[in-house]
LOPA-961926 format. One record per residue (C-alpha): x, y, z. Coordinates in steps of 0.1 Angstrom, whole numbers, plus 2048, in hexadecimal, padded with zeros to 3 digits. Layout:
<nodes>
<node><xx>X</xx><yy>Y</yy><zz>Z</zz></node>
...
</nodes>
This chain:
<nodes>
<node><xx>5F7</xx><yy>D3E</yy><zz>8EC</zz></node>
<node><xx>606</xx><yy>D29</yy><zz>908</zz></node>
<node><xx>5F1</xx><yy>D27</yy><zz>925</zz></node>
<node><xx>5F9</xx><yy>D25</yy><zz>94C</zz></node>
<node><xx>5F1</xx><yy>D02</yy><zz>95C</zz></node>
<node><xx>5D0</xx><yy>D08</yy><zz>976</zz></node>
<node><xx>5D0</xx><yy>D07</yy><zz>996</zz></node>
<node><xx>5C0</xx><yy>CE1</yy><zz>99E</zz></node>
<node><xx>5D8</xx><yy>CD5</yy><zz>97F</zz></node>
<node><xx>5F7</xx><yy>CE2</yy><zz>992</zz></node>
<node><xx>5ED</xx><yy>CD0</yy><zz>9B0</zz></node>
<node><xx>5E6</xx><yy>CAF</yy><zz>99F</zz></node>
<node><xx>608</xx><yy>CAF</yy><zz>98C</zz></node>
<node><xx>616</xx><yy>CB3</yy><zz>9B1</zz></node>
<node><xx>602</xx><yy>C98</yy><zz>9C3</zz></node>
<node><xx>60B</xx><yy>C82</yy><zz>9A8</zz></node>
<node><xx>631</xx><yy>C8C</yy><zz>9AB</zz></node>
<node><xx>630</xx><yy>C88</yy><zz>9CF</zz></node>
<node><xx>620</xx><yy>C62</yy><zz>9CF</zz></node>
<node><xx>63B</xx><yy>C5B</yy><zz>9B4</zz></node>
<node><xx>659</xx><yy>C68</yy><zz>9C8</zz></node>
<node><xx>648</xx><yy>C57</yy><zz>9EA</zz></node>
<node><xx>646</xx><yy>C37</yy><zz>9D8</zz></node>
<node><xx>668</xx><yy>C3A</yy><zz>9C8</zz></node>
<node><xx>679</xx><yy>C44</yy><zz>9EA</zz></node>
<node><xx>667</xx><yy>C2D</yy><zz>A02</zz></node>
<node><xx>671</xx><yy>C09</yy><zz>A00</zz></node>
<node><xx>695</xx><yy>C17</yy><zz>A01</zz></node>
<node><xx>688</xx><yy>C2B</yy><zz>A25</zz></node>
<node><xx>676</xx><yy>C07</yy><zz>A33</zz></node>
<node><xx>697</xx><yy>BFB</yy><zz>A2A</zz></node>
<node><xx>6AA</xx><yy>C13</yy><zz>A45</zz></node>
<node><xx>68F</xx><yy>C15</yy><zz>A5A</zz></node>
<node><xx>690</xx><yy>BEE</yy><zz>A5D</zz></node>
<node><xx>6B4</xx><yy>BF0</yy><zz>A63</zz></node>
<node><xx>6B3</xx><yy>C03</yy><zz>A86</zz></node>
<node><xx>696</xx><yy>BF9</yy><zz>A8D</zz></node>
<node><xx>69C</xx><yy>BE4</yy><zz>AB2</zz></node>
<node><xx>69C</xx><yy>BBD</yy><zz>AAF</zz></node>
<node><xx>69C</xx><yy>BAA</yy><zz>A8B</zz></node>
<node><xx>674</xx><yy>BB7</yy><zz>A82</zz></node>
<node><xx>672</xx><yy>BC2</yy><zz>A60</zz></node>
<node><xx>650</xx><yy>BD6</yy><zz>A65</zz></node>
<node><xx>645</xx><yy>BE5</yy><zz>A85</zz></node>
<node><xx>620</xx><yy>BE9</yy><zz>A91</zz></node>
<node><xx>623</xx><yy>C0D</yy><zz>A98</zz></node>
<node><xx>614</xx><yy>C20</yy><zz>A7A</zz></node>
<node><xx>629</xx><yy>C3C</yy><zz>A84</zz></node>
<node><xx>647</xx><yy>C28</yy><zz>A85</zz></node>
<node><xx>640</xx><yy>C1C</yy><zz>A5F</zz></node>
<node><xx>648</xx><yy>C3D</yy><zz>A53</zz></node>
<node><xx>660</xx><yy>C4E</yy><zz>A6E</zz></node>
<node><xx>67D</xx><yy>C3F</yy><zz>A84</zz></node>
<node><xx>669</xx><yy>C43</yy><zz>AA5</zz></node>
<node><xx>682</xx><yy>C23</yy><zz>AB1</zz></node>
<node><xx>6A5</xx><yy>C25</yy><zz>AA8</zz></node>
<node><xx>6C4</xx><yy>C0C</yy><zz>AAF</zz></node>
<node><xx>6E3</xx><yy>C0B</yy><zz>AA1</zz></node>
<node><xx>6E9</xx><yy>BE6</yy><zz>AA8</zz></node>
<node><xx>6E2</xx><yy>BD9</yy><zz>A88</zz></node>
<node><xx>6FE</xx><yy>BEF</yy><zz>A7A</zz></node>
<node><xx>717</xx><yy>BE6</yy><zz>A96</zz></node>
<node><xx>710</xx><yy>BC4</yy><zz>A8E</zz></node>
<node><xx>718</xx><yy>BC1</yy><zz>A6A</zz></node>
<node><xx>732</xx><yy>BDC</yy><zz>A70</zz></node>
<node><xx>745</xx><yy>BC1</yy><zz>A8B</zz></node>
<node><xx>735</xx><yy>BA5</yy><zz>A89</zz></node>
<node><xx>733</xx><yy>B94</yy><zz>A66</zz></node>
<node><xx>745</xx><yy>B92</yy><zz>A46</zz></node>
<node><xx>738</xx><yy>BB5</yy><zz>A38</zz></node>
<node><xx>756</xx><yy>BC6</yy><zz>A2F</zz></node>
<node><xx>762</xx><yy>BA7</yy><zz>A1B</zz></node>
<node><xx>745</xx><yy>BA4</yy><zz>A09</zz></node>
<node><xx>743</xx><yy>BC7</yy><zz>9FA</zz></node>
<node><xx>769</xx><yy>BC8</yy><zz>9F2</zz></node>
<node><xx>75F</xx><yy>BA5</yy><zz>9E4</zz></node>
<node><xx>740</xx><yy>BB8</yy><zz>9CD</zz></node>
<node><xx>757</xx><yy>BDA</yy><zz>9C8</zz></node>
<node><xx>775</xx><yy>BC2</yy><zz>9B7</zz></node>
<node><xx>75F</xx><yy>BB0</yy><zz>99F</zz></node>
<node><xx>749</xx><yy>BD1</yy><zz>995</zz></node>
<node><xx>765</xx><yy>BE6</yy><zz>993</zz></node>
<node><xx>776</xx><yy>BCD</yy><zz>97E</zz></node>
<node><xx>75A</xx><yy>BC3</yy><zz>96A</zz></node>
<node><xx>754</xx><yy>BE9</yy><zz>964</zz></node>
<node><xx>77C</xx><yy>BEE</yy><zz>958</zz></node>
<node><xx>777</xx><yy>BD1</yy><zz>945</zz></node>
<node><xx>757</xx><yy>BD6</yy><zz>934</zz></node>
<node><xx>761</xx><yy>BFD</yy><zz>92C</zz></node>
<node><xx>780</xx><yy>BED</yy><zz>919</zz></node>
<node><xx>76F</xx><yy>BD6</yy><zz>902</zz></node>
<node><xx>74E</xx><yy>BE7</yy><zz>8FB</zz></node>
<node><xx>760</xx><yy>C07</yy><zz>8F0</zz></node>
<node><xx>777</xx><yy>BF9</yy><zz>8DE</zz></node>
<node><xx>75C</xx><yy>BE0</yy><zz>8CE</zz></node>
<node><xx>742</xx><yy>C05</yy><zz>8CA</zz></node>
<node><xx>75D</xx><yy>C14</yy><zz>8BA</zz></node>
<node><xx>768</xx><yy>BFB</yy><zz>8A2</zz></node>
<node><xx>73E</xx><yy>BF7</yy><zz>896</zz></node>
<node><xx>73C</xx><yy>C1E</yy><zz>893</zz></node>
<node><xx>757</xx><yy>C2A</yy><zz>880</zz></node>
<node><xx>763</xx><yy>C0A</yy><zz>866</zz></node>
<node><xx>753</xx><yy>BF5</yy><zz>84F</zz></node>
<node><xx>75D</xx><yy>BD1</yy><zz>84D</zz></node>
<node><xx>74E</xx><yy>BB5</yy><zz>841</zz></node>
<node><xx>730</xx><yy>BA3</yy><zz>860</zz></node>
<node><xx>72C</xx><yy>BC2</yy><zz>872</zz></node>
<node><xx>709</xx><yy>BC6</yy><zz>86A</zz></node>
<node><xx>706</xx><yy>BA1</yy><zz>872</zz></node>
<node><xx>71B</xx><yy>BA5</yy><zz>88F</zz></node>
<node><xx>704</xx><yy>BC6</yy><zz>89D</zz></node>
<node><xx>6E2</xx><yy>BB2</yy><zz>896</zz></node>
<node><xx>6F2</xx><yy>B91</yy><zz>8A7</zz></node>
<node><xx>6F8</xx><yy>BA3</yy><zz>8C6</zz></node>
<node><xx>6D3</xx><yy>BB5</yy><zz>8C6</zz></node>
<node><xx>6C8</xx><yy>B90</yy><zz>8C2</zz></node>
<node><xx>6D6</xx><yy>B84</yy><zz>8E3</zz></node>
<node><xx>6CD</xx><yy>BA1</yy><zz>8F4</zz></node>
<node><xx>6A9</xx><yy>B93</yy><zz>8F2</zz></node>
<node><xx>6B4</xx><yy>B78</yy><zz>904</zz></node>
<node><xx>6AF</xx><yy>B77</yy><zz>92D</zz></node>
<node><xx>6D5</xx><yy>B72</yy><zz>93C</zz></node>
<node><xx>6C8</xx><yy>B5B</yy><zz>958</zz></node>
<node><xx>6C2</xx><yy>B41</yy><zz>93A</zz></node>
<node><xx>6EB</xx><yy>B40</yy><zz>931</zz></node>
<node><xx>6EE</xx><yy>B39</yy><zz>957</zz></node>
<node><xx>6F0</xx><yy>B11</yy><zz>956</zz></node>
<node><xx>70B</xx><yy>B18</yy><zz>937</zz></node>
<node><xx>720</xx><yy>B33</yy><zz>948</zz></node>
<node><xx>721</xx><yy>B1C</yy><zz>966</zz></node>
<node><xx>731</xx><yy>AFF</yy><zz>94C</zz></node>
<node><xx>747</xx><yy>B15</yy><zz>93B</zz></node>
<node><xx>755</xx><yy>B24</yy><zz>95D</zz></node>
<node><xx>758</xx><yy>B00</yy><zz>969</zz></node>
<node><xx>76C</xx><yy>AF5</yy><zz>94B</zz></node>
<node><xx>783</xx><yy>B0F</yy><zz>94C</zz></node>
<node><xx>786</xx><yy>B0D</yy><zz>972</zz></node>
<node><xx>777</xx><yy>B30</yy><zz>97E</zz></node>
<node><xx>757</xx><yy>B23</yy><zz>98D</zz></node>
<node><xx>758</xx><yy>B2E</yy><zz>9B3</zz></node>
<node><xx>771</xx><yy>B4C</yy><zz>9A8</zz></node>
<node><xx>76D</xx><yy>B70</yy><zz>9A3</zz></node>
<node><xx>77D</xx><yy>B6F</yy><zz>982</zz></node>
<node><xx>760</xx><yy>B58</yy><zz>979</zz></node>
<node><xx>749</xx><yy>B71</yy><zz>980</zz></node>
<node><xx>75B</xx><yy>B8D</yy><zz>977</zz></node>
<node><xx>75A</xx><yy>B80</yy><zz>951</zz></node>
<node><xx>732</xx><yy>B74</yy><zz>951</zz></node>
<node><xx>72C</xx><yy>B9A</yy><zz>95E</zz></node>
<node><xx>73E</xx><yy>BA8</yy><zz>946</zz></node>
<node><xx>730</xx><yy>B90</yy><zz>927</zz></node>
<node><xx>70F</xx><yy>B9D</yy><zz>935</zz></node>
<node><xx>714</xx><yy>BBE</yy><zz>92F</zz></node>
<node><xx>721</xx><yy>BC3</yy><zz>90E</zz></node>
<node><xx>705</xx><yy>BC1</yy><zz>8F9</zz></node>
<node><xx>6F3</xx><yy>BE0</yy><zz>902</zz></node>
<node><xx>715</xx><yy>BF4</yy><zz>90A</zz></node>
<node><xx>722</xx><yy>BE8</yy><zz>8EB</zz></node>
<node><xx>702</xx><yy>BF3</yy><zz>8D8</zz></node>
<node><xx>701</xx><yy>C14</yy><zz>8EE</zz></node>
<node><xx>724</xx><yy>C20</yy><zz>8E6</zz></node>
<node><xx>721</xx><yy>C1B</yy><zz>8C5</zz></node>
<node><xx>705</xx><yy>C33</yy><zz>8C2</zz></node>
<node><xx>718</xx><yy>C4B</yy><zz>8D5</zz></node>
<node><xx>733</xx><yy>C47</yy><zz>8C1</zz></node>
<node><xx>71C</xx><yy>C49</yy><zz>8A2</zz></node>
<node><xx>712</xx><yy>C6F</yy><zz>8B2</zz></node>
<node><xx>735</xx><yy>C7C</yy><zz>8AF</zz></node>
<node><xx>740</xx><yy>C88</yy><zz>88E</zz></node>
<node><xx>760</xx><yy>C71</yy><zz>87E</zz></node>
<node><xx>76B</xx><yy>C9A</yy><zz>86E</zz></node>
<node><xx>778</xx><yy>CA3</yy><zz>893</zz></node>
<node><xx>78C</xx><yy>C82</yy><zz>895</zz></node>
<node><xx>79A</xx><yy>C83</yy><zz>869</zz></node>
<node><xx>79F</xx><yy>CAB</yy><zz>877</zz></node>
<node><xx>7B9</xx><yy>C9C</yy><zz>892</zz></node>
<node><xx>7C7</xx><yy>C83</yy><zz>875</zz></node>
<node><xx>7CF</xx><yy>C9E</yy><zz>861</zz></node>
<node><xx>7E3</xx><yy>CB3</yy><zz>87A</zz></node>
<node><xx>7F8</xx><yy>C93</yy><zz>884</zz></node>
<node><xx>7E3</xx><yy>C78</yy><zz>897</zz></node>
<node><xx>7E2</xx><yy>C54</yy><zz>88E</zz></node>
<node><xx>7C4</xx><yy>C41</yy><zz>894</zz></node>
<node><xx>7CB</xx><yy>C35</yy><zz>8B9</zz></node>
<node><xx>7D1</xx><yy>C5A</yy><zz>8C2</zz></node>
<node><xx>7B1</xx><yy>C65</yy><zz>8B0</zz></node>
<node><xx>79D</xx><yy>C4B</yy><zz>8C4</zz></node>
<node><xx>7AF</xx><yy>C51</yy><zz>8E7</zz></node>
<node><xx>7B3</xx><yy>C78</yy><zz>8E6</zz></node>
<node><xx>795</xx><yy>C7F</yy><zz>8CE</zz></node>
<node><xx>779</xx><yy>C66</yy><zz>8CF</zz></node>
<node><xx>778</xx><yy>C5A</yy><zz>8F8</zz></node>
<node><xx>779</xx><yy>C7A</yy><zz>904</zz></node>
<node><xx>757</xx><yy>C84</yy><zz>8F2</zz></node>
<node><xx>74B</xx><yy>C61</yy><zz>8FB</zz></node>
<node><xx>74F</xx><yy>C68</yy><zz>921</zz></node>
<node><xx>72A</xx><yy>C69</yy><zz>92A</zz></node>
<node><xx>725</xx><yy>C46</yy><zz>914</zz></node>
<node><xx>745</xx><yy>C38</yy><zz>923</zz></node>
<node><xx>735</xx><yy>C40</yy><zz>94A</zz></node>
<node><xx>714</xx><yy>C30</yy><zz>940</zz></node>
<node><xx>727</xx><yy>C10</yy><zz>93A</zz></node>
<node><xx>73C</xx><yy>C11</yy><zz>95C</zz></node>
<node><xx>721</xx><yy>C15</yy><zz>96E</zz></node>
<node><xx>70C</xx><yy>BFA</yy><zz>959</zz></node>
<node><xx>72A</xx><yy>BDF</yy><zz>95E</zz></node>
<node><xx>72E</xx><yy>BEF</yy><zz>983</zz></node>
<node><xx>709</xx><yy>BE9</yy><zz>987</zz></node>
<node><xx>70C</xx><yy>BC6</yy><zz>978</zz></node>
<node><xx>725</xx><yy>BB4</yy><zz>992</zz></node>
<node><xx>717</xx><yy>BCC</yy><zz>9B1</zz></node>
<node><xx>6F1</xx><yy>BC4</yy><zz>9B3</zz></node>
<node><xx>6EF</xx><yy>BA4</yy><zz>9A2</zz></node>
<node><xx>6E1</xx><yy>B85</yy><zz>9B7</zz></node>
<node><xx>6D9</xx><yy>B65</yy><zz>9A2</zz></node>
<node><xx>700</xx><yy>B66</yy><zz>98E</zz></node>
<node><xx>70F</xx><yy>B6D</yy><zz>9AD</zz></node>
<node><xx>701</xx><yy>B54</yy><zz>9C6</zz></node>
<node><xx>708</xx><yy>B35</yy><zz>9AD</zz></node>
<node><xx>726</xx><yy>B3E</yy><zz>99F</zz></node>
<node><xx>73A</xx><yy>B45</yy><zz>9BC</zz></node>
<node><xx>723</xx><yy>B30</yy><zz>9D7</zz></node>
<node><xx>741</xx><yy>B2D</yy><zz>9F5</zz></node>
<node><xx>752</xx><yy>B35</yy><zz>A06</zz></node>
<node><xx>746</xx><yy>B55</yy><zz>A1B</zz></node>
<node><xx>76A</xx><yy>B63</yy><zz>A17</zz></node>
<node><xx>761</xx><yy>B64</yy><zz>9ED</zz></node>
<node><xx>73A</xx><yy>B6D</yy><zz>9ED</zz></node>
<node><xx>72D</xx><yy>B90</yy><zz>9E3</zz></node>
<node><xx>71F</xx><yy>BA6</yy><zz>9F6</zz></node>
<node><xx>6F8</xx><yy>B9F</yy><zz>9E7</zz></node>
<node><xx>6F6</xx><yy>B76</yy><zz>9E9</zz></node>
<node><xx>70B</xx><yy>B78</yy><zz>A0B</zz></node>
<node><xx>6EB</xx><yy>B91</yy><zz>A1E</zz></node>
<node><xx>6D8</xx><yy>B7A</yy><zz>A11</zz></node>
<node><xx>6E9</xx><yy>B58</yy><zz>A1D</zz></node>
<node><xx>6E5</xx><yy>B6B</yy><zz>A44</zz></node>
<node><xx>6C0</xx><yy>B5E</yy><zz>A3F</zz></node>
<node><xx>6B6</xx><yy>B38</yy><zz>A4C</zz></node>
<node><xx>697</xx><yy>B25</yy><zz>A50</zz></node>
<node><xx>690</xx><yy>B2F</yy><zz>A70</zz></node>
<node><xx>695</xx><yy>B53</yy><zz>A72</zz></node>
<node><xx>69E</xx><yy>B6F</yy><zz>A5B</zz></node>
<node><xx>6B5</xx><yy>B8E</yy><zz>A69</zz></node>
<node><xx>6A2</xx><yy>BA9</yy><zz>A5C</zz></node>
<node><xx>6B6</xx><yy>BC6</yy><zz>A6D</zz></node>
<node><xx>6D6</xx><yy>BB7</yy><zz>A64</zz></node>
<node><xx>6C8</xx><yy>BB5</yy><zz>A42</zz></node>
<node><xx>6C1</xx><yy>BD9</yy><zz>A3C</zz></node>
<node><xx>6DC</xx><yy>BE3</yy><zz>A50</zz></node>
<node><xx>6F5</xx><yy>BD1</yy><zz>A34</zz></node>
<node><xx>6DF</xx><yy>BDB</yy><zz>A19</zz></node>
<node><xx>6E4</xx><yy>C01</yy><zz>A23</zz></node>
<node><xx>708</xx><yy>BFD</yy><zz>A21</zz></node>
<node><xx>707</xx><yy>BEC</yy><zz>9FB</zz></node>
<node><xx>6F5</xx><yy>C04</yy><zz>9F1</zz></node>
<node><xx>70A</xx><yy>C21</yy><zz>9FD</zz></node>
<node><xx>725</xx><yy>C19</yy><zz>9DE</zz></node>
<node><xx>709</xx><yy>C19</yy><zz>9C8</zz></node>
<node><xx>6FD</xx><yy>C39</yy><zz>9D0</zz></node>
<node><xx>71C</xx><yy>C4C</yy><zz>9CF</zz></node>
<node><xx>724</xx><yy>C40</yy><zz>9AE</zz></node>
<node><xx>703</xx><yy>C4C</yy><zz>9A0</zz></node>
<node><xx>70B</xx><yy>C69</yy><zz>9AD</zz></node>
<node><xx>729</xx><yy>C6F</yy><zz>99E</zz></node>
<node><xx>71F</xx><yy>C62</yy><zz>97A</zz></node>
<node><xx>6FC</xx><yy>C78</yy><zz>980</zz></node>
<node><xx>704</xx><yy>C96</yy><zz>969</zz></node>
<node><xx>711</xx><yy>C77</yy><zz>94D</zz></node>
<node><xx>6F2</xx><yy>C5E</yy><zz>94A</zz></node>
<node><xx>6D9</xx><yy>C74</yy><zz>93B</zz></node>
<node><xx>6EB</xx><yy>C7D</yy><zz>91E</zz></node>
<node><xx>704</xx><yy>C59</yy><zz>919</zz></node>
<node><xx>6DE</xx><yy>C46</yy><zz>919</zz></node>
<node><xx>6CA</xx><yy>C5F</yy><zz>903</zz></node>
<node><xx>6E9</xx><yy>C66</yy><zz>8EC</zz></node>
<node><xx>6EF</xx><yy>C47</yy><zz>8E9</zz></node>
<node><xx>6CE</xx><yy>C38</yy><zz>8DC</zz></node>
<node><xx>6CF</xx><yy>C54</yy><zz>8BD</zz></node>
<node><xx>6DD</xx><yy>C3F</yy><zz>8A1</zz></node>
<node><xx>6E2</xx><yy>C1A</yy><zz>89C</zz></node>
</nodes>
C-alpha cells in the first residue's frame, strides 16, 4: 500500500530543493549583478544589493560591446568549437561504429587502451601537445588547438557512441541490406539517424571542449589579441594593479549566451544520448 508523503516531509524535500536550485543559480546571478553594477566592484556592501539589482548600469556592456576585442574573441572561440565539434562528430562515429558492429583483430585492446588514457588528467599531455604543435608548426594557431581539443575528446565520445551504437539492433540495418543497401547506406540512412541523441551529446562535448577551456587555450595560442579566445582574452584584461570586475562579468555574460542556447537546443537529446549510452560496453 503506497502511502502519501506527510506534511513536514513535503516541506523538507522543498527547502532542500530550493537551497539546491539557489546555490545552483546564484554564482551565475553575482555574475550579472557584478556586471551592471556602477564602477569595477565585484561585491557591494548593500545586503540588499547582493541579491537584487538595486544599482544598475549598462556601461560595462557598452564597453565590451565598443570598446575591446569582444566580438573577435567569440568568433575566435565559436570557429575552433564549432570545428572541433564537426571534427570530433566525424571521427568518433565513425571510430563507435567500427568497435560496435565488426570484429577485427586489437579491438578489445584498442577499447581497453583508450579507457586507459582516459585515467589520465589532460593538463599532463600539455608540455607534449605544446612540442608536437611546435614541430609541426601550429603552435600560436587555431588549427593547433583545434586538433588538441578534438584529441581530447575522443575517448569518452568514442566509448559513448559505441554503446549507443551497441543499443541499436544490427536486424534493422541487415533488414535495409536485404532490400538493397550497401553498408555505407545502412550506416548513413539507418544507423546515424537512431544515433542522433548520442551524436548531440558529442557536439556539444567537443563544442564544450574549445568554448570554456582556459589552461589549452591561453598557452597554445598566447598572442596576439587578434588570435586569443574569448576565455584566456577576459582574463588577460586583468593586471597587477587592478582587476575590471564589471567588464569581466559583462564579457562573461556574453560567452555564456552561446552556451546556453546550445543547451537548449540539444536539452530534449542529453538525457537519453548519456544514459543510452552507458548501457553496454
Amino acid at each position: 500500500m503506497n502511502r502519501k508523503p506527510r506534511p513536514a516531509a513535503m516541506g523538507c524535500i522543498m527547502v532542500i530543493l530550493v537551497a539546491g536550485v539557489f546555490f545552483a543559480f546564484y554564482p551565475v546571478w553575482f555574475a550579472i549583478l557584478a556586471s551592471g553594477r556602477p564602477g569595477q566592484s565585484l561585491y557591494t556592501l548593500n545586503l540588499v544589493g547582493m541579491f537584487l539589482p538595486v544599482e544598475w548600469t549598462w556601461v560595462n556592456y557598452q564597453t565590451m560591446l565598443f570598446d575591446s576585442d569582444l566580438w573577435i574573441w567569440i568568433t575566435n572561440s565559436l570557429k575552433v568549437a564549432t570545428t572541433t565539434a564537426v571534427i570530433s562528430i566525424i571521427i568518433c562515429t565513425s571510430a563507435a561504429f567500427a568497435f560496435a558492429r565488426f570484429k577485427f583483430w586489437g579491438r578489445a585492446g584498442g577499447l581497453t587502451f583508450m579507457l586507459a588514457l582516459q585515467t589520465f588528467p589532460q593538463l599532463l599531455a600539455l608540455t607534449a601537445i605544446g612540442m608536437i604543435l611546435t614541430a609541426l608548426g601550429l603552435y600560436g594557431k587555431h588549427m593547433g588547438l583545434i586538433l588538441a581539443y578534438t584529441a581530447g575528446t575522443l575517448v569518452f565520445s568514442t566509448w559513448n557512441l559505441k554503446g549507443y551504437f551497441d543499443t541499436i539492433p544490427i536486424d534493422l540495418e541487415e533488414a535495409g541490406m536485404i532490400d538493397g543497401a550497401g553498408p555505407v547506406q545502412s550506416f548513413f540512412m539507418i544507423a546515424l539517424p537512431l544515433a542522433r541523441p548520442a551524436l548531440a551529446i558529442t557536439f556539444l562535448l567537443g563544442f564544450l571542449a574549445g568554448w570554456g577551456d582556459f589552461a589549452f587555450a591561453n598557452i597554445l595560442v598566447p598572442a596576439p589579441s587578434s588570435l586569443k579566445l574569448a576565455t584566456p582574452a577576459l582574463y588577460s584584461m586583468a593586471n597587477s594593479m587592478s582587476v575590471p570586475w564589471g567588464e569581466f562579468a559583462a564579457g562573461f555574460v556574453f560567452v555564456a549566451i552561446p552556451t546556453i542556447i546550445l543547451f537548449m537546443y540539444l536539452q530534449r537529446y542529453l538525457q537519453s544520448g548519456l544514459t543510452l549510452g552507458g548501457v553496454k560496453g
